[in-house]
N, C-alpha and C positions, 0 to 999 in steps of 0.2 A: 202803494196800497190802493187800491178799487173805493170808487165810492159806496158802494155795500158794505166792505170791511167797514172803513173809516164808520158810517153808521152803523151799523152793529157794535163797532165798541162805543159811540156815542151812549147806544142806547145800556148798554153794560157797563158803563160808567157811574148810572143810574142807582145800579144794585149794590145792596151791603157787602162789607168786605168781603164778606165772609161765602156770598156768592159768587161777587168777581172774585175770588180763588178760585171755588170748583168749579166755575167757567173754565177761567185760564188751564187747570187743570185738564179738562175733557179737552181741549183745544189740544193741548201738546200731545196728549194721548192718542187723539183722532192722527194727526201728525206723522206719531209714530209708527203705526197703525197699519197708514200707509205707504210710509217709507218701507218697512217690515212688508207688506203688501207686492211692491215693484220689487223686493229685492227675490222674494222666493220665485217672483214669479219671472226673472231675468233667469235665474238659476235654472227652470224648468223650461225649458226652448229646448234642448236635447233631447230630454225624454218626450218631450211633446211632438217633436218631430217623429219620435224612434214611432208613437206612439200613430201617428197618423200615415207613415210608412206602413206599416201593418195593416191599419185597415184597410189600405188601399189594397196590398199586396192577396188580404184577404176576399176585397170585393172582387178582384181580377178575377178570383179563385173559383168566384162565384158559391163564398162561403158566407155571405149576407144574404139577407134580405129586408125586403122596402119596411122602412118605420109607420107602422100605424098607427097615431096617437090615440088613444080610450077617450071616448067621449065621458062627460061628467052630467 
């Protein structure tokens, strides 16, 4: 465990039960989050390729053009 963690739960140790729960809780949640996060986003490497294949295929084509962002 990182000396941040380790503080962090020092200072969470601090708080009423009933907060270190809904600590704990958003922790696992975050957690899950982004395990859920890495996993759709392994799953979409195919389509992300099919997808960048095509632009390309379309820039070749000379069916792009240059991005010009809007100023604000």
């Amino acid at each position: 465990m990182t000396r941040a963690l380790e503080q962090a739960f020092r200072e969470a140790s601090k708080l009423s039960e009933a907060e270190q729960d809904a600590l704990a809780e958003a922790i696992r949640a975050e957690i899950a989050s982004e395990q859920d996060w890495e996993e759709a986003f392994e799953k979409s490497q195919e389509a992300l390729a099919d997808l960048a294949d095509e632009a390309l295929a379309e820039h070749r084509a000379k069916l792009t053009r240059p991005f010009t962002p809007k100023k604000r």
